[in-house]
Every structure is written in C-alpha cells, then in structure tokens.
N, C-alpha and C positions, 0 to 999 in steps of 0.2 A: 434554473437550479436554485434551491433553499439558501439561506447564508452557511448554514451549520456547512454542509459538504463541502461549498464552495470555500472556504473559512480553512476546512481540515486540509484542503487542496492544498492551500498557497503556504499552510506551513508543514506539510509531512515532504509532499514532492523535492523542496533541495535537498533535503539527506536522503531520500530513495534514490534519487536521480547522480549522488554521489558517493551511497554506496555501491550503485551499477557500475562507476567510474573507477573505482577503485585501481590504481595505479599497483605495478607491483613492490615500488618503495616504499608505497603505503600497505601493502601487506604485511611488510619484514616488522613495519613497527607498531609493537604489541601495544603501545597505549591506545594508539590510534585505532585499532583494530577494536580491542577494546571497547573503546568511546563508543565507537559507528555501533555496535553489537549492541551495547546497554540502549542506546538511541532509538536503533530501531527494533528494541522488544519493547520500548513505553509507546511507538510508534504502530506496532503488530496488539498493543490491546486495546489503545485507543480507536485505530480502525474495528476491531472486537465490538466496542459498545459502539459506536458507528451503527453497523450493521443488525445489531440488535436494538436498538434504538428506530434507527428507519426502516427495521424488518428488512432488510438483505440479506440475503442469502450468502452465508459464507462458506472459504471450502470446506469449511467442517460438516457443513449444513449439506452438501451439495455431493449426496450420493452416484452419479455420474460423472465426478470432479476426476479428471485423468492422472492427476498428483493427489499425494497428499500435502498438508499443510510443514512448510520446510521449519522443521525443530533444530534448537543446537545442537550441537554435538555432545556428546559427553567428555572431551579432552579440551571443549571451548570454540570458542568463533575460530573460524580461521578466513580468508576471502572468498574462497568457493562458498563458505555459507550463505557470508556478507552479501552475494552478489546473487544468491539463489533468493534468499528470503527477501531483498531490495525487488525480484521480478514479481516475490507473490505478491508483495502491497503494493506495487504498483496496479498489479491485476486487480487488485481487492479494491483499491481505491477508484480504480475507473469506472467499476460496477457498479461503487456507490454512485459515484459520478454520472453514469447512465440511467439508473436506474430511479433516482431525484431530478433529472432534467425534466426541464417545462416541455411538453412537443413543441413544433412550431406554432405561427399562427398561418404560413405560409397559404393555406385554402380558407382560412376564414377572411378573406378583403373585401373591408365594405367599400361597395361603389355606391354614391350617392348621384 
C-alpha cells in the first residue's frame, strides 16, 4: 500500500471507528455530537480528494452504488447519522485501501 492511504488509515479510522461506537450518553450530548459531526465531514472531504487524487471510485461516482452518499440532516447531526455516515467512510476508506494495495508476491519465489 502507498504511504499517502496507509497515513489517511491510521488517522481517519479512531474517529470512524468511534463514531460507530457511539454510546447512547454520547448521543444526549450535543457538544460531543457535534464535535464527531464537524470531525467527520473534514474526514468525508478529505477521503473526497483521496479518491480523486488516486482515481477511486466514489459513491458518487459509482452508478450501481445501492445507497446514496449519507448527507446531514437538515435539523443537524443526530447518532443515526453519526453512525450511518462513520459506515460510509469506513467503506470509502477500505476501497482506497484495496484498491492502492501492492498484490502479493506470493507466485513470484525465486528459487535459486
């Protein structure tokens, strides 16, 4: 895998992986809700140029995509969102993730 992906990996993954976590004491409080929401929409644009940068396909891009791309709400974040659009980037990010991976070399062993 390139540095750039593996790089966006090891810092987007703990807030998607806690906005999936999200508790429901952590729902009630609006800052915190908040927080995660602003978090992960600089998270949802930066995975953006990701994808347009290494040419992946995103779901916007991806006419047989079964969802569409999870947008806010108009009343604001609420958990169901937080935890709907934490599934998209984590999708989004795995794709980058896949789709930058080196193959193996697993059939290429030189025996001398």
């Amino acid at each position: 895998m390139s540095p750039l992906p593996t790089l966006a990996s090891q810092l987007f993954r703990p807030a998607i992986v806690e906005a999936k976590l999200m508790t429901a004491k952590h729902a009630r409080d609006t800052v915190y809700v908040a927080t995660l929401a602003e978090e992960l929409s600089v998270i949802d644009r930066k995975i953006c140029a990701l994808e347009e940068a290494l040419q992946v396909d995103s779901p916007r891009d991806l006419e047989a995509a079964s969802s569409r791309p999870c947008r806010m709400p108009e009343a604001g974040p609420d958990a169901n969102w937080i935890r709907q659009k934490s599934g998209e980037l984590d999708q989004r990010l795995r794709r980058i993730e896949q789709n930058t991976s080196v193959p193996s070399a697993r059939g290429n062993n030189l025996q001398t």
